[in-house]
SETOR-726477 format. One record per residue (C-alpha): residue in three letters; chain; y, x, z. Coordinates in steps of 0.1 Angstrom, whole numbers, m for minus. Layout:
! SETOR-726477
FIMI  rest  kette      v      u      w
FIMI   ALA      A      Y      X      Z
...
//
This chain:
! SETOR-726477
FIMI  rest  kette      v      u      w
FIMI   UNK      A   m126    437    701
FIMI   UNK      A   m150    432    734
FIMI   UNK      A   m157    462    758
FIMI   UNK      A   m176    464    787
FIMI   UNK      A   m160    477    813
FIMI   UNK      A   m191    475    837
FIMI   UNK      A   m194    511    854
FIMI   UNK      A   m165    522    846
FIMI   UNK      A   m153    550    876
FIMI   UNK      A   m115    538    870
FIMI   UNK      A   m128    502    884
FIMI   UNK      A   m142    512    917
FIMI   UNK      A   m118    498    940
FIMI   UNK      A    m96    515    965
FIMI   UNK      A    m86    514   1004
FIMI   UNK      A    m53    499    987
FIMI   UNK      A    m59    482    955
FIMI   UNK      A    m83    455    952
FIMI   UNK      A   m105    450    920
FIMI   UNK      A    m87    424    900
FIMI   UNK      A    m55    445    904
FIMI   UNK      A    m79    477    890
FIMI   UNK      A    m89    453    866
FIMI   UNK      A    m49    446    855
FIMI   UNK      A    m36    476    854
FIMI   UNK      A    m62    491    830
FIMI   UNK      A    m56    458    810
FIMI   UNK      A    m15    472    811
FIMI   UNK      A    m25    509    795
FIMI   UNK      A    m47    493    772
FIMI   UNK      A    m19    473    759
FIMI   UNK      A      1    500    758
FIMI   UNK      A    m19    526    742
FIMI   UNK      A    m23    501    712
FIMI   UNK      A     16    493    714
FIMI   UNK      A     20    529    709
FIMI   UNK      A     m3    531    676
FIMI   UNK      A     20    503    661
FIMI   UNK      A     m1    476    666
FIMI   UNK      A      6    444    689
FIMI   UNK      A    m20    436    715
FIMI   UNK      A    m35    414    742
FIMI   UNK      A    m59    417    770
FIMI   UNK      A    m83    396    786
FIMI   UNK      A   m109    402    812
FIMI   UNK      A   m133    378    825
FIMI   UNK      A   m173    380    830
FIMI   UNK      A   m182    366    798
FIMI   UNK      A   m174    368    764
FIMI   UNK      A   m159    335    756
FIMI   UNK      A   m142    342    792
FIMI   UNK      A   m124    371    778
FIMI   UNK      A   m118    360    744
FIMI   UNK      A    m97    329    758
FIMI   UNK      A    m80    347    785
FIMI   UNK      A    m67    371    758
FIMI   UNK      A    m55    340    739
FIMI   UNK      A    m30    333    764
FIMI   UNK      A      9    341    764
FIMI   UNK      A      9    360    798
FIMI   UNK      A    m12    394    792
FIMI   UNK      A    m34    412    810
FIMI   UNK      A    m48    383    818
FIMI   UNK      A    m76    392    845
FIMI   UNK      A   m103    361    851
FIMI   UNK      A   m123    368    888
FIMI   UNK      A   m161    374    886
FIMI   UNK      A   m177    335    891
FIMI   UNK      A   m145    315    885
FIMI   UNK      A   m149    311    846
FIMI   UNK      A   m154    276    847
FIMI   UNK      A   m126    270    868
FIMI   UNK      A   m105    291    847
FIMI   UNK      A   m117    274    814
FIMI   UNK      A   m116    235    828
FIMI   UNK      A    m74    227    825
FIMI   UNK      A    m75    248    785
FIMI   UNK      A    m75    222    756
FIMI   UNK      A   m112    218    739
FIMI   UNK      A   m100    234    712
FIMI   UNK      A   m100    270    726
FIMI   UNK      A   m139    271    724
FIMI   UNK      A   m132    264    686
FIMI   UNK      A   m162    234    681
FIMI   UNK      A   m172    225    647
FIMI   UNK      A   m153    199    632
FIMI   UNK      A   m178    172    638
FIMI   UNK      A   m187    177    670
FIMI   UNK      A   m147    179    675
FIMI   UNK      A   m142    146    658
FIMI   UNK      A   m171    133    676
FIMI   UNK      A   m156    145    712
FIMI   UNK      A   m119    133    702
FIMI   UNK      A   m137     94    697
FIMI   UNK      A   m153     95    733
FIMI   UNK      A   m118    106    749
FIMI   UNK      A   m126    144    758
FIMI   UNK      A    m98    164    752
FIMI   UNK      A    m98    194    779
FIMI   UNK      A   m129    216    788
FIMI   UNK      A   m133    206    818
FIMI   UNK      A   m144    169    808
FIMI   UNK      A   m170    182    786
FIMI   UNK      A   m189    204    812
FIMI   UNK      A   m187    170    833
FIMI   UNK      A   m207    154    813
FIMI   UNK      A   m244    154    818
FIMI   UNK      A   m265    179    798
FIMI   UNK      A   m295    161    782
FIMI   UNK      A   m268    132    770
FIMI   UNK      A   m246    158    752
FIMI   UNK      A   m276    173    739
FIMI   UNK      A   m298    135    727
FIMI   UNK      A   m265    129    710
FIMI   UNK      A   m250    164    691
FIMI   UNK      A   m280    183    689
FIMI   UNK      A   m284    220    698
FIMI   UNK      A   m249    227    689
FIMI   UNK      A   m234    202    714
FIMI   UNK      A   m258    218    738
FIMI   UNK      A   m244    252    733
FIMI   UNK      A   m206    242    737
FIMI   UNK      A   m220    222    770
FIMI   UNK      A   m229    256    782
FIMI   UNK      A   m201    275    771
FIMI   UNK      A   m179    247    788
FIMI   UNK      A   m194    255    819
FIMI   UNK      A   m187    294    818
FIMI   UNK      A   m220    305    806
FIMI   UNK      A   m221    329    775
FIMI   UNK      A   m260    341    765
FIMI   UNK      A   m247    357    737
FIMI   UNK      A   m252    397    746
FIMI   UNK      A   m225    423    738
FIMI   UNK      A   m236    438    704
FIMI   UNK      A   m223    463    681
FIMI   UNK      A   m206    445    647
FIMI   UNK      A   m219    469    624
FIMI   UNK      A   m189    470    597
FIMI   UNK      A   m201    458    565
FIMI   UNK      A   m213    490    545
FIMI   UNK      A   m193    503    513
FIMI   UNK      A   m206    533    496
FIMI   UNK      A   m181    541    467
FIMI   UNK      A   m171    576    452
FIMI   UNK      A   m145    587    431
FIMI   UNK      A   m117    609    425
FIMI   UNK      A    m84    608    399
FIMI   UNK      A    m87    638    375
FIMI   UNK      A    m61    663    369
FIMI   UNK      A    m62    657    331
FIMI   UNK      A    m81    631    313
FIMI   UNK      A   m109    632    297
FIMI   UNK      A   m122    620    260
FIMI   UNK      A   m153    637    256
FIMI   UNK      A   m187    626    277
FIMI   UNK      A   m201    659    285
FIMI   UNK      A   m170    668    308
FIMI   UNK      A   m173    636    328
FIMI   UNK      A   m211    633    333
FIMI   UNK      A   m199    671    348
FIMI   UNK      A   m177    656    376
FIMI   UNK      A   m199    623    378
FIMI   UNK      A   m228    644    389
FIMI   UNK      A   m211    657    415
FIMI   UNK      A   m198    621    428
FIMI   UNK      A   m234    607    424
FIMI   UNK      A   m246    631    448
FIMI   UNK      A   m223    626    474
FIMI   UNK      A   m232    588    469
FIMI   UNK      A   m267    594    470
FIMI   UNK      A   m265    618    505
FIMI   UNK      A   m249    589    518
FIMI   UNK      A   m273    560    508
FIMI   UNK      A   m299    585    517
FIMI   UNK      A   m285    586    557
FIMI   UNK      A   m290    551    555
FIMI   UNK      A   m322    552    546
FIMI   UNK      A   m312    532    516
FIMI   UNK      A   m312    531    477
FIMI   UNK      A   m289    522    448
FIMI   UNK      A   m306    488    430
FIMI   UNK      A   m272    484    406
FIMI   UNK      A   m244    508    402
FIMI   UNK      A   m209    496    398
FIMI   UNK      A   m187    520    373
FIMI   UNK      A   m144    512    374
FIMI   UNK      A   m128    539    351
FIMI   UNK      A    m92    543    351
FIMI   UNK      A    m82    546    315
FIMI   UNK      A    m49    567    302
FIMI   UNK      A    m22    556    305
FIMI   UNK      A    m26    523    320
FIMI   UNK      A    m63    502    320
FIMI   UNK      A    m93    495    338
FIMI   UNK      A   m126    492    324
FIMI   UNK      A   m151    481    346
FIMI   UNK      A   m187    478    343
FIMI   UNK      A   m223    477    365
FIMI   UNK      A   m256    496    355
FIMI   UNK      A   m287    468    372
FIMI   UNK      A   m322    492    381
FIMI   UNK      A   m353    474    376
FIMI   UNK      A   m362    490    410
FIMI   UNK      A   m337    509    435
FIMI   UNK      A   m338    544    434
FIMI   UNK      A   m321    576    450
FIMI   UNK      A   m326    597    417
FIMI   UNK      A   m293    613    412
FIMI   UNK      A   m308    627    373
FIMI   UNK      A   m321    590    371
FIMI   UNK      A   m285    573    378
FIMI   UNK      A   m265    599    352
FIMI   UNK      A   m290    592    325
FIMI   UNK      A   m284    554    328
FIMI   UNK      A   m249    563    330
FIMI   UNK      A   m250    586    297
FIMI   UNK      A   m266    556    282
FIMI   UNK      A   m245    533    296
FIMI   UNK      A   m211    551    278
FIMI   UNK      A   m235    563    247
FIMI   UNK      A   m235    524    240
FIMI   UNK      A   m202    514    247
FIMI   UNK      A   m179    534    250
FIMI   UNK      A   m141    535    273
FIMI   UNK      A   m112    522    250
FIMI   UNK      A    m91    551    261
FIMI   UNK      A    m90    587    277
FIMI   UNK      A   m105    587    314
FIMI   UNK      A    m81    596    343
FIMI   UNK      A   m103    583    372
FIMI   UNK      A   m135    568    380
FIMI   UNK      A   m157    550    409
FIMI   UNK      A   m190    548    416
FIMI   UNK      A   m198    519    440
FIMI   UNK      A   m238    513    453
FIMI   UNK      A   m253    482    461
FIMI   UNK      A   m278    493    483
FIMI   UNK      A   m314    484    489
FIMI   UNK      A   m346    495    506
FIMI   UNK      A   m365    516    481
FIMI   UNK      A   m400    507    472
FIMI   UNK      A   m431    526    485
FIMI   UNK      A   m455    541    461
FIMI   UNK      A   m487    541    481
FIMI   UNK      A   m515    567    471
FIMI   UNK      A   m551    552    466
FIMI   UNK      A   m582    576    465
FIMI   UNK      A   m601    551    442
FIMI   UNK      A   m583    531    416
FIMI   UNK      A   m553    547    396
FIMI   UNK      A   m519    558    402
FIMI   UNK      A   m490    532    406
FIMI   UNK      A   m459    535    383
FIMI   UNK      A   m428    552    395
FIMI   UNK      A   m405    528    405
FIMI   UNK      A   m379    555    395
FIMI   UNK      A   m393    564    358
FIMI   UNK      A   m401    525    350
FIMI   UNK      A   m366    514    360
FIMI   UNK      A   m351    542    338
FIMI   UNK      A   m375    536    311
FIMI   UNK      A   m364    497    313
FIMI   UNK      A   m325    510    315
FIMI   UNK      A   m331    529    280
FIMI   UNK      A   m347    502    264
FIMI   UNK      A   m319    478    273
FIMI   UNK      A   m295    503    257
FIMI   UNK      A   m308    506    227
FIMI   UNK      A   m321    472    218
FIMI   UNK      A   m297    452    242
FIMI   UNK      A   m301    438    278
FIMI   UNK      A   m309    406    263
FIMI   UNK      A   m339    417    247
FIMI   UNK      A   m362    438    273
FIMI   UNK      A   m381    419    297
FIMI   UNK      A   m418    407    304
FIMI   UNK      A   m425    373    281
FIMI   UNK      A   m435    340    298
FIMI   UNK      A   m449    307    284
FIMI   UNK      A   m423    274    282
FIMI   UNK      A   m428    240    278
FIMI   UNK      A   m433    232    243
FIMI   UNK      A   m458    229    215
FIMI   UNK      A   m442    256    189
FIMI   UNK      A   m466    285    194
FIMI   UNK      A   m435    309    187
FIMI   UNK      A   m414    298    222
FIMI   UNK      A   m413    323    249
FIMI   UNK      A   m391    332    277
FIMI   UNK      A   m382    367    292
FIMI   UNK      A   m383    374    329
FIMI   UNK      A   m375    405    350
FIMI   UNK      A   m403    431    341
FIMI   UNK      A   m417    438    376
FIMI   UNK      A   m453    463    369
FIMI   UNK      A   m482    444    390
FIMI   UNK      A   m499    469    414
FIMI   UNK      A   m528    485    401
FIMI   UNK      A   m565    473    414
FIMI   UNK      A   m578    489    446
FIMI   UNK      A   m617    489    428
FIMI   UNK      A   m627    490    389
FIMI   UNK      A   m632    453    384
FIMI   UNK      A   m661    448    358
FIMI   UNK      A   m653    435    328
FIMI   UNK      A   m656    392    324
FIMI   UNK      A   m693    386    304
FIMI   UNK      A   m693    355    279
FIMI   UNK      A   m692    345    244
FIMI   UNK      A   m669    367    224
FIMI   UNK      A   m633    346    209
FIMI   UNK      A   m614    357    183
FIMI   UNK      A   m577    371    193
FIMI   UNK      A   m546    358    172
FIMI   UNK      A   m519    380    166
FIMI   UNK      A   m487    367    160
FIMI   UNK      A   m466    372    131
FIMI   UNK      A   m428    372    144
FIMI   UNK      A   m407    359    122
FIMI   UNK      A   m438    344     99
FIMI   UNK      A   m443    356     67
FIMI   UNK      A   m430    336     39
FIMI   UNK      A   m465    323     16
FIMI   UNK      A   m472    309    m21
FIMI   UNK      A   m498    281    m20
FIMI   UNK      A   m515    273    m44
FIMI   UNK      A   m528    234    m36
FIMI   UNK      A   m551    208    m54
FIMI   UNK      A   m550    174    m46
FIMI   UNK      A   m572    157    m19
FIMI   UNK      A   m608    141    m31
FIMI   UNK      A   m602    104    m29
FIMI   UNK      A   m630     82    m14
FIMI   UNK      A   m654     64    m33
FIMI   UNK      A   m639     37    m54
FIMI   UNK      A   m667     12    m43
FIMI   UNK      A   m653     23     m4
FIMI   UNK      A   m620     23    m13
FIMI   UNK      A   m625    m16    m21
FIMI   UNK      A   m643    m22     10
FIMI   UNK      A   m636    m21     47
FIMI   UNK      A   m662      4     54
FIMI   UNK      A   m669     21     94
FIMI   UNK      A   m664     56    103
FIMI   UNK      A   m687     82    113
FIMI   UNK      A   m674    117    121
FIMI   UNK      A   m699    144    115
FIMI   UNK      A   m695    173    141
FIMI   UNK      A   m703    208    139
FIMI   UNK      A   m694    241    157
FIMI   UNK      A   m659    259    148
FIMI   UNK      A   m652    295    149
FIMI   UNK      A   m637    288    184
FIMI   UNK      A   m670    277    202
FIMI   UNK      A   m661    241    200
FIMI   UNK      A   m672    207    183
FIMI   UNK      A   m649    200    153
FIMI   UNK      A   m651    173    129
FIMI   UNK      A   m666    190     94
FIMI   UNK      A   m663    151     75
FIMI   UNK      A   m665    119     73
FIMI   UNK      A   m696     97     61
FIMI   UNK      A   m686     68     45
FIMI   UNK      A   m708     36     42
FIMI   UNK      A   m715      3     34
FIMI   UNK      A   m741    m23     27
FIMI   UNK      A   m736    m51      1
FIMI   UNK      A   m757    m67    m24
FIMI   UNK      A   m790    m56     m9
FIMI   UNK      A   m781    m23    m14
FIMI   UNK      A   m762      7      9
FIMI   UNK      A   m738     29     m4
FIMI   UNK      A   m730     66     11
FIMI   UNK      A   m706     90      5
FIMI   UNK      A   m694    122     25
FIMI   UNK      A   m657    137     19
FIMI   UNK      A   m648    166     37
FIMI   UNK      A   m622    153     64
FIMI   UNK      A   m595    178     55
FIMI   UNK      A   m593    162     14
FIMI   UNK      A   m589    126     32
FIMI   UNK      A   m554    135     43
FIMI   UNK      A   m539    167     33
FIMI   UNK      A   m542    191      0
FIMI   UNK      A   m568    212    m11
FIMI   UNK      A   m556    250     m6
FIMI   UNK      A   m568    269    m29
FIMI   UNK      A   m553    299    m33
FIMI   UNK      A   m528    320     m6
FIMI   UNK      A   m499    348    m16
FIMI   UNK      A   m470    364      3
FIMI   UNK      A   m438    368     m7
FIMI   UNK      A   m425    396    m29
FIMI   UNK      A   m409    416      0
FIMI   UNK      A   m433    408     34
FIMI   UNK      A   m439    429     57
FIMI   UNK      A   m473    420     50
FIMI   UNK      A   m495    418     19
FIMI   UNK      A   m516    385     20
FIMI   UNK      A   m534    373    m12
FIMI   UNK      A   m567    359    m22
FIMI   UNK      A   m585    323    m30
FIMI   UNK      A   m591    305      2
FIMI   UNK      A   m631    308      7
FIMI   UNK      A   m626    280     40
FIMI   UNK      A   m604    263     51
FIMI   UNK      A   m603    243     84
FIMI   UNK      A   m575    215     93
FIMI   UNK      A   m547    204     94
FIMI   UNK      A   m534    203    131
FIMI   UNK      A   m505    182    128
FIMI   UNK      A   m471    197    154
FIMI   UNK      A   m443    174    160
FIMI   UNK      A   m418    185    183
FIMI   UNK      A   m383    181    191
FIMI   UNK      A   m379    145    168
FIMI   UNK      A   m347    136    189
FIMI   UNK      A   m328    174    184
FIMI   UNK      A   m307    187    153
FIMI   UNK      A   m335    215    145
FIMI   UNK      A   m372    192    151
FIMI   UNK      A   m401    205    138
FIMI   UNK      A   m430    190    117
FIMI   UNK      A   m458    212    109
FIMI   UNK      A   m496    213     94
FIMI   UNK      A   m514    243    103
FIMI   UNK      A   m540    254     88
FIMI   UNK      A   m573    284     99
FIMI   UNK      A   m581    301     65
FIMI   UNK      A   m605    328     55
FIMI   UNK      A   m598    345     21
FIMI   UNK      A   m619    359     m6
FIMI   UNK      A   m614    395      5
FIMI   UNK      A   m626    383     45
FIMI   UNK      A   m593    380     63
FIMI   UNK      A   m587    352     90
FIMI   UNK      A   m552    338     89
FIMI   UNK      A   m531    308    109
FIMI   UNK      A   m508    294     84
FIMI   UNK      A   m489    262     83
FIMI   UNK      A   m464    243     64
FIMI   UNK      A   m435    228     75
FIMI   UNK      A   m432    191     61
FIMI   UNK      A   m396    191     63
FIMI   UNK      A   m390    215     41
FIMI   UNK      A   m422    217     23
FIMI   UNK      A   m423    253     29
FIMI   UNK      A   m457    276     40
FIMI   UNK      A   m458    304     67
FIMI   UNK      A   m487    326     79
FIMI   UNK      A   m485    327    119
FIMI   UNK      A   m508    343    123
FIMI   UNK      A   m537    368    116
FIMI   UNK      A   m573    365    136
FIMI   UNK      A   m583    400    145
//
C-alpha cells in the first residue's frame, strides 16, 4: 500500500529533529498500528514509488530513503528487486549485469535499440526515476446479495418474495455505479446439503428489478432446484446500459429492457438453443442456417422510399419439407435418326419466371443425304422424368395435389460427397392445375420427393 505523505503537518521539521528522523518515526507508529491489528508490516519511504517499494523490501524497517539519493540507494540492490520481465532478465544475465547500478550505467539509446520500450523503462527506473503517478487501485467490483433463510423453502411464490427484496438492494447498488446487470448469476443453497448453481444472460443490460424476477420466475418455472432452498445469491455482472435516444421523425427504438425479457421468455420456453436471429453459412442446401445473438438494428432517422423494379416472386420455406407422391412418365427420347448420328447442339432460350434467360429445349439437327433433319425435345425429358402429377402425404401439414401444368428443371445439388450424411438432389419449379407455385425436389439417394418450397 503507497501513501503520500507530501504535506503532511507531522513532517514539518523541528528546531531538534531533522526530516528523515520525522520521516522514521512516523514509519515506527505506522508499523505499529498495523502490528496492533494483527497484521505484520514494513515501511519504506523514499521519493518515488519504486523507491519506497524496495526500501520496504528490506530486513531493517522503517527504512527512510533521502529526497534525491534514490539512485544511490538503488545502485548496490541485485537487479532483481526492480522485478524485469524474464527476457529482458535473461537477456541482462548474458551481458554480465547483475546489480542496478550497472544497468543505469549503461547508455540509454543502446538499452533502448536493443530491448525495446521495456528495456527503456527499467533504464529509467534504474536510475531513480518513476513517471508512474500515485493512483487509487480501485478494488475490483463484486455486487452479490443474499441471505440464509430461517426455514427452507419448496414453493416459488415465497422465494420470488425474499428475491425481490435482494434484487433491489442489488439494483440500488449497480444503480450508484451508474451500472447495469447484462447476466445474473443465481447459487441456491439446497436442504440439507447442495448447491445448485446457475446464470440468467440479458440480451441487453438492464436495471429493471420486475424485469430480473420475471427471468428468474422463468428461470426456476423451467428447471426447477432438486431440493428445498435454505439460501440464495444473486451475483451481477455489470455493464453500461444502453441509451434509447428519442427521434422526432422516424419511430420509436425497442426497449432494451422489454426486448431482452421478451428474448429471456422465449429461450425458456423453446430452449436457449433455439432463439436467436438466423444467418446464412457456407453451403448449397437451401435449408442451412446459423443463429446469432438477436441484437434489434436501430430504426431509420427518415422514411426511406421503397426500392422501384421489376416485381420477383418470394419463396417460402417449408421446414422440415413436406413428404410428396409423384407421379412420373418417362423422358421423350431423341429422334432415332439423331440418336444414330453425332448431331450439334443448339439451346433455345427464353425468359423464366425469375427475370432470367433459361434454356426452354434443345433443337436437334443434322444434314445427310441431301436432306436436313430437325427435331426439338424439351430439355428437361433429355435427362430427367416427366412429372406429371404431385400429392402430399396422408398427414402433412400441408395439402398439395394437382397435375403439374409446367414444370421447369432439374437443378442438380451435390453436396457434402466426402461426409457420412451427403446430399444429392433434383429440384424442380412446378405450377399445378389448381395455380400454385411449388419448389420440390427429389433426393437421388433415396429416391424420395420433398416440396421446399411454395412461391407466394
Amino acid at each position: 500500500m503507497y501513501l503520500d505523505l507530501d504535506g503532511l503537518p507531522g513532517l514539518r521539521p523541528k528546531e531538534d529533529v531533522t526530516a528523515e528522523r520525522a520521516e522514521s518515526l512516523l514509519g515506527q507508529r505506522l508499523i505499529a498500528a498495523v502490528e496492533a491489528s494483527g497484521l505484520p508490516a514494513r515501511v519504506g519511504i523514499a521519493g518515488s514509488k519504486l523507491a519506497a517499494r524496495v526500501a520496504a523490501s528490506l530486513p531493517d524497517s522503517p527504512k527512510v530513503v533521502p529526497e534525491g539519493e534514490e539512485a544511490r540507494f538503488l545502485a548496490p540492490l541485485p537487479l532483481d528487486r526492480l522485478a524485469p520481465a524474464i527476457e529482458i532478465g535473461s537477456r541482462l544475465a548474458q551481458w554480465g549485469i547483475g546489480s542496478i547500478g550497472e544497468l543505469a550505467r549503461l547508455p540509454e539509446g543502446e538499452v533502448a535499440s536493443r530491448l525495446g520500450e521495456l528495456g527503456r523503462e527499467l533504464h529509467a527506473t534504474a536510475r531513480g526515476f518513476d513517471p508512474r503517478p500515485l493512483e487509487p487501485r480501485v478494488p475490483a467490483l463484486v455486487l452479490s446479495e443474499g441471505m440464509d433463510l430461517e426455514w427452507p423453502l419448496v414453493t416459488l411464490e415465497p422465494f420470488l418474495f425474499v428475491g425481490h427484496a435482494a434484487l433491489e438492494r442489488l439494483v440500488a447498488r449497480l444503480e450508484s455505479q451508474a451500472l447495469a446487470c447484462t447476466k445474473l448469476e443465481v447459487t441456491l443453497k439446497l436442504d440439507p446439503e447442495g448447491v445448485d448453481a446457475r446464470g440468467i444472460s440479458l440480451a441487453a443490460p438492464t436495471r429493471d428489478v420486475k424485469t430480473l424476477l420475471t427471468l428468474l420466475c422463468l428461470e426456476l418455472e423451467v428447471r426447477p432446484p432438486g431440493a428445498a432452498v435454505a439460501g440464495f445469491s444473486f451475483s451481477a455482472h455489470p455493464d453500461k446500459p444502453r441509451r434509447a435516444q428519442l427521434s422526432l421523425f422516424g419511430p420509436a427504438a425497442l426497449s432494451p429492457d422489454r426486448v431482452a425479457t421478451t428474448i429471456a421468455r422465449l429461450a425458456s420456453m423453446l430452449g436457449a438453443d433455439r432463439v436467436g436471429s438466423p444467418r446464412t453459412v457456407d453451403g448449397h442446401r437451401p435449408e442451412r442456417y446459423a443463429l446469432a445473438s438477436y441484437a434489434p438494428p436501430a430504426p431509420p432517422e427518415v422514411v426511406r422510399a421503397p426500392k422501384r423494379g421489376r416485381g420477383l416472386l418470394a419463396v417460402r420455406a417449408l421446414r422440415p419439407p413436406i413428404a410428396l407422391e409423384v407421379l412420373t412418365a418417362d423422358p421423350v427420347p431423341l429422334p432415332a435418326a439423331a440418336a444414330r448420328t453425332p448431331l450439334p447442339l443448339t439451346v433455345a432460350a427464353g425468359e423464366g419466371r425469375d427475370g432470367r434467360a433459361a434454356a426452354q429445349a434443345v433443337a436437334v439437327s443434322a444434314a445427310g443425304n441431301g436432306e436436313g433433319r430437325r427435331a426439338v425435345v424439351p430439355i428437361s425429358q433429355t435427362r430427367s422424368p416427366r412429372l406429371l402429377s404431385i400429392k402430399s402425404a396422408p398427414g402433412s401439414s400441408l395439402d398439395i395435389h394437382g397435375t403439374v401444368r409446367v414444370a421447369a428443371g432439374p437443378w442438380s445439388l451435390e453436396e457434402g460427397w466426402w461426409s457420412d450424411t451427403p446430399a444429392e438432389r433434383d429440384y424442380w419449379d412446378v405450377e399445378l392445375s389448381d395455380g400454385g407455385l411449388y419448389r420440390i425436389f427429389r433426393d437421388r439417394r433415396g429416391e424420395s420427393w420433398f416440396a421446399d418450397g411454395l412461391y407466394d
